[in-house]
N, CA, C and O atoms as a GROMACS GRO file, in nm:
protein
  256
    1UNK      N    1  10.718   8.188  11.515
    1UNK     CA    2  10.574   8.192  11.504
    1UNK      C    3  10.527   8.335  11.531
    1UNK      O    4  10.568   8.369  11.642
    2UNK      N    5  10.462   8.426  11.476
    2UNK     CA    6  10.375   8.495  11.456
    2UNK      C    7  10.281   8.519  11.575
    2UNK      O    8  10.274   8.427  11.656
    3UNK      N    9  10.209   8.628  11.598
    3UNK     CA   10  10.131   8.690  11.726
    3UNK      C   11  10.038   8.631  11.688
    3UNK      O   12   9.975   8.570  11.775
    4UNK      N   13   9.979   8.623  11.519
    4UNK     CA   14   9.834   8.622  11.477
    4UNK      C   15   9.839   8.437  11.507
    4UNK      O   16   9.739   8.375  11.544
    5UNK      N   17   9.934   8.391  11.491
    5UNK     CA   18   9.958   8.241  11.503
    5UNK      C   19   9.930   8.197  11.659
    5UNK      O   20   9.844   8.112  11.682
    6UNK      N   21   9.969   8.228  11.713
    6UNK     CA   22  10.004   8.218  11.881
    6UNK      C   23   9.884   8.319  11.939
    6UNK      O   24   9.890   8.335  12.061
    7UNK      N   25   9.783   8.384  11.875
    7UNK     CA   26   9.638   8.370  11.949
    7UNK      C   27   9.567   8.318  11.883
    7UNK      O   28   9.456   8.306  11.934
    8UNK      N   29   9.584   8.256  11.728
    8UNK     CA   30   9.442   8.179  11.682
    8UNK      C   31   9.489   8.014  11.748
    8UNK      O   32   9.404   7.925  11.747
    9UNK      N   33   9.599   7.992  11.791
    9UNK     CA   34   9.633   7.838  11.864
    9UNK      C   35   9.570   7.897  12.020
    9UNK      O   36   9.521   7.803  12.081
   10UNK      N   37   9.563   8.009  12.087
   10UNK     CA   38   9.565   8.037  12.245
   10UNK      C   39   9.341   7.990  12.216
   10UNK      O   40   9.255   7.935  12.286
   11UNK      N   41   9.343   8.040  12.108
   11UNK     CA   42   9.168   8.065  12.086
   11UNK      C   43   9.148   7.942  12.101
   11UNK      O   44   9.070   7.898  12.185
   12UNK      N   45   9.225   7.863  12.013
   12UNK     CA   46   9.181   7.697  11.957
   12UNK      C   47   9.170   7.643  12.104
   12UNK      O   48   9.099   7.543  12.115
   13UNK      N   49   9.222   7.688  12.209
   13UNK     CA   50   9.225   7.591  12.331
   13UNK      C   51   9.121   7.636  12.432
   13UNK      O   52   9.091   7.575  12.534
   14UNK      N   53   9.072   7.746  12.392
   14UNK     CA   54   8.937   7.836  12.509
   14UNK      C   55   8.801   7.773  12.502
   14UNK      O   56   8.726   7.766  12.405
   15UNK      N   57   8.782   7.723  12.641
   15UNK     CA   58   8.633   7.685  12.617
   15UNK      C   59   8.541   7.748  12.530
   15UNK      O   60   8.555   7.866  12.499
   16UNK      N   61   8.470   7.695  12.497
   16UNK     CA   62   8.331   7.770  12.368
   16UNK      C   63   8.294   7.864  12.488
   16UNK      O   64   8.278   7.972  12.431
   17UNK      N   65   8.273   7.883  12.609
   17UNK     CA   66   8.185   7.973  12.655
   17UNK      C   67   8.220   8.123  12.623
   17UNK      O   68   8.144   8.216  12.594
   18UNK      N   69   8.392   8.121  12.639
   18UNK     CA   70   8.475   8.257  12.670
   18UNK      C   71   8.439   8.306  12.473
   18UNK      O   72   8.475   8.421  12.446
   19UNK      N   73   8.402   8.261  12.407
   19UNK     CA   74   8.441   8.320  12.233
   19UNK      C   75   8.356   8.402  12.238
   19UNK      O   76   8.402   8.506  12.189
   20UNK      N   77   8.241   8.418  12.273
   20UNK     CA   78   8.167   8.524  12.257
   20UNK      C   79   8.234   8.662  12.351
   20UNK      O   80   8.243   8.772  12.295
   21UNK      N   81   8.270   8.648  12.469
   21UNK     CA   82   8.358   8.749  12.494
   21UNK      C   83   8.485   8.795  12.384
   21UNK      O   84   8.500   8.904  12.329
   22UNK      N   85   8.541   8.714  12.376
   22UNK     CA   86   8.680   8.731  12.272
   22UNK      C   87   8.609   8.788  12.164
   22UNK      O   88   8.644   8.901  12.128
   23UNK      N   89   8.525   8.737  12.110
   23UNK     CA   90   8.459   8.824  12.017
   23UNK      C   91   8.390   8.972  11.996
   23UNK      O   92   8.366   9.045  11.899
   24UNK      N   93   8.372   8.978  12.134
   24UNK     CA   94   8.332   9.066  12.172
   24UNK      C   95   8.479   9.187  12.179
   24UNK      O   96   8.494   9.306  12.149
   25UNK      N   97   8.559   9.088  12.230
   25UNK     CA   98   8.662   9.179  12.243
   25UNK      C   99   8.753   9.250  12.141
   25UNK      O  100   8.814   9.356  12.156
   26UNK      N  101   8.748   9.175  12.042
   26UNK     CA  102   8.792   9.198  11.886
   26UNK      C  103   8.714   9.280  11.830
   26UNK      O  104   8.763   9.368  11.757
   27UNK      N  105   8.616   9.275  11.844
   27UNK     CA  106   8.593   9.406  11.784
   27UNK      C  107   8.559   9.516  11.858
   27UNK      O  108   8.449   9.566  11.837
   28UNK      N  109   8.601   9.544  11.905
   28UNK     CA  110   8.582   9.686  12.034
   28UNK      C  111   8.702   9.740  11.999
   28UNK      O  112   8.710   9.862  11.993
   29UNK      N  113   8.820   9.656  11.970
   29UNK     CA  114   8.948   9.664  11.901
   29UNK      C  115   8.945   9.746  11.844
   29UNK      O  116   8.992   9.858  11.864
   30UNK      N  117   8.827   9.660  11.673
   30UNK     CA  118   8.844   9.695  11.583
   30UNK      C  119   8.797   9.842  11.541
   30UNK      O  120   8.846   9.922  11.461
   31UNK      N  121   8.685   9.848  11.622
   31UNK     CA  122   8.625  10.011  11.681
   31UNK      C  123   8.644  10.138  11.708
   31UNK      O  124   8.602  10.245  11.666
   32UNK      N  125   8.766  10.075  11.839
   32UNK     CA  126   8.888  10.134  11.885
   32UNK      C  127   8.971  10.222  11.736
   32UNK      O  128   8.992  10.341  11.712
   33UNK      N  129   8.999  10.102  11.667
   33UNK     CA  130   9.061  10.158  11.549
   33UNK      C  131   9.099  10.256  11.474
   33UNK      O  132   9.198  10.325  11.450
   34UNK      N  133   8.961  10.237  11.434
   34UNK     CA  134   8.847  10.335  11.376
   34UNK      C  135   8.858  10.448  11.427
   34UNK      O  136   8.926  10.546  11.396
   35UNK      N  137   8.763  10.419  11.536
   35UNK     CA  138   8.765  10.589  11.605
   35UNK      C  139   8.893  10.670  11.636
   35UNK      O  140   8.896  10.788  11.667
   36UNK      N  141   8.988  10.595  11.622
   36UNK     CA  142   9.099  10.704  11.709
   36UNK      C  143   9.173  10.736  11.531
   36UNK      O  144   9.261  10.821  11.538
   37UNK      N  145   9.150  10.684  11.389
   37UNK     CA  146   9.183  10.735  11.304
   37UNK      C  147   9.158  10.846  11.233
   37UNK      O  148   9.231  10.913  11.160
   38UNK      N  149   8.991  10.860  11.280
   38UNK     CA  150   8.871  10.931  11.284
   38UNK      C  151   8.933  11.037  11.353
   38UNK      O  152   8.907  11.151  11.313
   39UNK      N  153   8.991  11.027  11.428
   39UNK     CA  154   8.995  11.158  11.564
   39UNK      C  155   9.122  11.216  11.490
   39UNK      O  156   9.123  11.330  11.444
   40UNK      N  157   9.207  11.148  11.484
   40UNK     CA  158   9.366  11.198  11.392
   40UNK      C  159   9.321  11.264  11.262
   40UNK      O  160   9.355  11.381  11.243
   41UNK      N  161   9.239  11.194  11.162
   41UNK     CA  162   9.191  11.314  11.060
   41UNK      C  163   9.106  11.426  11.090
   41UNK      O  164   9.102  11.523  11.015
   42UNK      N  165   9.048  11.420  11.178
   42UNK     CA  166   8.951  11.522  11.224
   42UNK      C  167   9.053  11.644  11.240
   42UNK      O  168   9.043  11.748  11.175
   43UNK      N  169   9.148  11.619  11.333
   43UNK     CA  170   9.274  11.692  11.388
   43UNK      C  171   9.344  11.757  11.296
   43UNK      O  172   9.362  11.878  11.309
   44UNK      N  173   9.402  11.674  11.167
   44UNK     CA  174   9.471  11.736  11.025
   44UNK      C  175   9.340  11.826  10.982
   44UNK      O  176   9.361  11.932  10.922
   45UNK      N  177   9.232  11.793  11.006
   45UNK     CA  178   9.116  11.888  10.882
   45UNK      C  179   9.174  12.020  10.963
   45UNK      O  180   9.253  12.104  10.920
   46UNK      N  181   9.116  12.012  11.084
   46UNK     CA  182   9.106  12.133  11.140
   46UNK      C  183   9.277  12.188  11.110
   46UNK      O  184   9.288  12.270  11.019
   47UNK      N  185   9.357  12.161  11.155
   47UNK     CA  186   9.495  12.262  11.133
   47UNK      C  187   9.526  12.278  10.968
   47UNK      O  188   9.611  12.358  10.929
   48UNK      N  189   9.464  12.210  10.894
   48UNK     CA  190   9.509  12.222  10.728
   48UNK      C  191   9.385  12.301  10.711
   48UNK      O  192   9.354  12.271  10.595
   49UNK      N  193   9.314  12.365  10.745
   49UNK     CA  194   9.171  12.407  10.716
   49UNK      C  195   9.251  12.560  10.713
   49UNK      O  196   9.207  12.610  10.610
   50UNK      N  197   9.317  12.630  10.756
   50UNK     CA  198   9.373  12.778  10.769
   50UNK      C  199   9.430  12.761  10.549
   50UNK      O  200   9.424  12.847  10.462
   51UNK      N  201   9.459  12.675  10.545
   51UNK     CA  202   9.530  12.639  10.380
   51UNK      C  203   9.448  12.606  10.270
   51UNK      O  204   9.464  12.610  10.148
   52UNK      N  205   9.317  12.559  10.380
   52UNK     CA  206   9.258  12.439  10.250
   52UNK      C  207   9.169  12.609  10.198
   52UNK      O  208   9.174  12.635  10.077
   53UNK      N  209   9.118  12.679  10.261
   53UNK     CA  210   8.982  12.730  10.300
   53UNK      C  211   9.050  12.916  10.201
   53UNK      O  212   9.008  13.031  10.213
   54UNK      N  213   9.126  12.876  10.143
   54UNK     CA  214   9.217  13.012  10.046
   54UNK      C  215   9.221  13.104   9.916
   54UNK      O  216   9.309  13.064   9.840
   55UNK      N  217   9.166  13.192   9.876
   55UNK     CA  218   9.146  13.164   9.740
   55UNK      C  219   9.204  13.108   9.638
   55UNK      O  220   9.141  13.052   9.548
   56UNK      N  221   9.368  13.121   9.643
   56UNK     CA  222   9.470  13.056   9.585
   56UNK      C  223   9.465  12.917   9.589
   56UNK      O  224   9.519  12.868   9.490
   57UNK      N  225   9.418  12.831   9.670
   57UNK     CA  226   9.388  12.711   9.719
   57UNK      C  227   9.285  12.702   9.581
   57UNK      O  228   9.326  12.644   9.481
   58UNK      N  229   9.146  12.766   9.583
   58UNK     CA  230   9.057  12.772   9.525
   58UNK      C  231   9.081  12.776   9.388
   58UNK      O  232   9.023  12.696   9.315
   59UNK      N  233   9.159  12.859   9.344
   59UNK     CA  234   9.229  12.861   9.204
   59UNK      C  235   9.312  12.780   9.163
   59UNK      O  236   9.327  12.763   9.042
   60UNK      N  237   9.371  12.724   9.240
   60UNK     CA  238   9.483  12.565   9.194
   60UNK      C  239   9.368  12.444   9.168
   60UNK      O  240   9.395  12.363   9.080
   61UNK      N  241   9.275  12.432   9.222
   61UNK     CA  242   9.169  12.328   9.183
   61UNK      C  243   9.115  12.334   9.138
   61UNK      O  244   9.061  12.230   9.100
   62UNK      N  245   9.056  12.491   9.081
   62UNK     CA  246   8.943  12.573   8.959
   62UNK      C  247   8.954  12.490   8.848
   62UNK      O  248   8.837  12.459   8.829
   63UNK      N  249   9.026  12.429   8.755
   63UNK     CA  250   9.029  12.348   8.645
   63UNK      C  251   8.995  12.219   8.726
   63UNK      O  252   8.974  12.149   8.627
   64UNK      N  253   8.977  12.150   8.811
   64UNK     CA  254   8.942  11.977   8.790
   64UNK      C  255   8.818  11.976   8.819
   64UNK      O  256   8.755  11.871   8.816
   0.00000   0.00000   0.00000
């Protein structure tokens, strides 16, 4: 059985009161996510930015 299996059965058994927390908690997750992918590309811009920012750079993309 599966993680995603073995918390939508752990959910199925939680009083109704706690879902709005759990819900709450899932997406703070999902947030979480986000932001820290956000932070990792931010990170590549800046160190590929010495490459991107070139005239030669500029001239390989001049035709599209």
């Amino acid at each position: 059985m599966g993680e995603k299996e073995l918390v939508t059965r752990e959910i199925e058994d939680i009083p109704e009161s706690y879902l709005s927390e759990i819900l709450d908690f899932i997406r703070f997750l999902k947030k979480k996510s986000v932001e820290e992918r956000m932070e990792v590309t931010l990170a590549s811009e800046t160190s590929l930015r010495k490459d991107w920012l070139r005239a030669e750079e500029d001239e390989a993309w001049d035709h599209l």
